[in-house]
N, C-alpha and C positions, 0 to 999 in steps of 0.2 A: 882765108881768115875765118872764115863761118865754122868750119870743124875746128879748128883749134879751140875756137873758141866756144863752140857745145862739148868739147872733149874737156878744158878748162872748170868749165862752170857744171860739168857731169851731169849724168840722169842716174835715177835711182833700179836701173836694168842696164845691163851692156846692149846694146847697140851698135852695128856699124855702121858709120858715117863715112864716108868717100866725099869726096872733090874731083868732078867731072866739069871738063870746058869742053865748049859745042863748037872751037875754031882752035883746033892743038893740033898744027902740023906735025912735030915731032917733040918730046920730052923736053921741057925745059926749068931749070930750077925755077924758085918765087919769084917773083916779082921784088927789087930790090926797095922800090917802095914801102910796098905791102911786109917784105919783112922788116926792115925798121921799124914801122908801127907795132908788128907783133913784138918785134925784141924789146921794144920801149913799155908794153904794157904784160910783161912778164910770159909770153907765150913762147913755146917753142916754134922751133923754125928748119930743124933737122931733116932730113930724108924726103923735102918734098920736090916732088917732078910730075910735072903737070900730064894730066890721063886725059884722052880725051871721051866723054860720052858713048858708050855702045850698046847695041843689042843687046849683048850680054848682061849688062848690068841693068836691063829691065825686065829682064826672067822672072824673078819672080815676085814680081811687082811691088818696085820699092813706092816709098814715098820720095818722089821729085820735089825740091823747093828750087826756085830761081830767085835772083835778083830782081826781073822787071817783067815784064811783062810780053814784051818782044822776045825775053829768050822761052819763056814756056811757050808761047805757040812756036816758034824755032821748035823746041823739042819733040812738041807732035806732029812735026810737016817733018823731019827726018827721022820719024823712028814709029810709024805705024802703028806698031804691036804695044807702043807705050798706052796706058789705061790715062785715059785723059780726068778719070776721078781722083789719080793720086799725081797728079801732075800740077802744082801752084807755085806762086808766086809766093815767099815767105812772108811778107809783110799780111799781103791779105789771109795767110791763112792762120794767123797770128793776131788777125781783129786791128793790125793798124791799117794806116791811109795811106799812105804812101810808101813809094817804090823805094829800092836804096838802090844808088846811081852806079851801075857800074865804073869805076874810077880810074880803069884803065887808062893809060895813055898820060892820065891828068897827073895833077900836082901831089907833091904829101899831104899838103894838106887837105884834099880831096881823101884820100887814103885813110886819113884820120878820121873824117866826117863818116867815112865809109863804115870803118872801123865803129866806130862811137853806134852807130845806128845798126850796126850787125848784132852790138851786145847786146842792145835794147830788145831787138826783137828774140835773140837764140832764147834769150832769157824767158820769153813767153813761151816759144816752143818747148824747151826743158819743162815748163811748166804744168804746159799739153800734153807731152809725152810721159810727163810722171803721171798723170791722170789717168793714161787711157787703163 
């Protein structure tokens, strides 16, 4: 939901944004949840199948953002060579308080909550990134 939703709301430079999961056994479309809410709040929902995390995609050292907190340390205990300077939690690196709840498993309305506070924050990021 996070890239559509920075891809939605744009920055003022192209950027690439990816969606990487740190437990992706093998390809799988959205989350049927997750896309409801994107279809209900005017977002596309085409072409996505879930990638999971790799080496490769820390080459040349992106900026990492997670949901919580448990998955960015996750991400430096399986990937070494990741720069633990560009590695955060989006919330804090955005100047709010709190984590946004990964909503898997949970209800839509979770999904929603999920949603609602993804904007909040992408919104600051965009914000960030138009800055730098």
């Amino acid at each position: 939901m996070a890239v559509a939703i920075l891809e939605d709301i744009g920055l003022n430079r192209p950027i690439e944004a990816v969606a990487r999961g740190l437990v992706v056994l093998f390809p799988e479309p959205l989350n049927q949840k997750a896309e409801a809410v994107m279809i209900s709040n005017g977002l596309p929902v085409e072409g996505y199948m879930s990638s999971p995390l790799t080496a490769e995609d820390l080459k040349e050292d992106p900026l990492v953002l997670t949901m919580e907190e448990k998955q960015r340390l996750k991400v430096l205990e399986m990937f070494p060579e990741a720069n633990s300077a560009n590695v955060h939690v989006l919330t804090e690196f955005v100047g709010d308080e709190l984590e946004i709840i990964d909503p898997y498993g949970g209800t839509l309305q979770m999904y929603g909550l999920c949603y609602e506070t993804l904007v909040a924050s992408v919104r600051k990021l965009v914000n960030i990134l138009n800055e730098q």
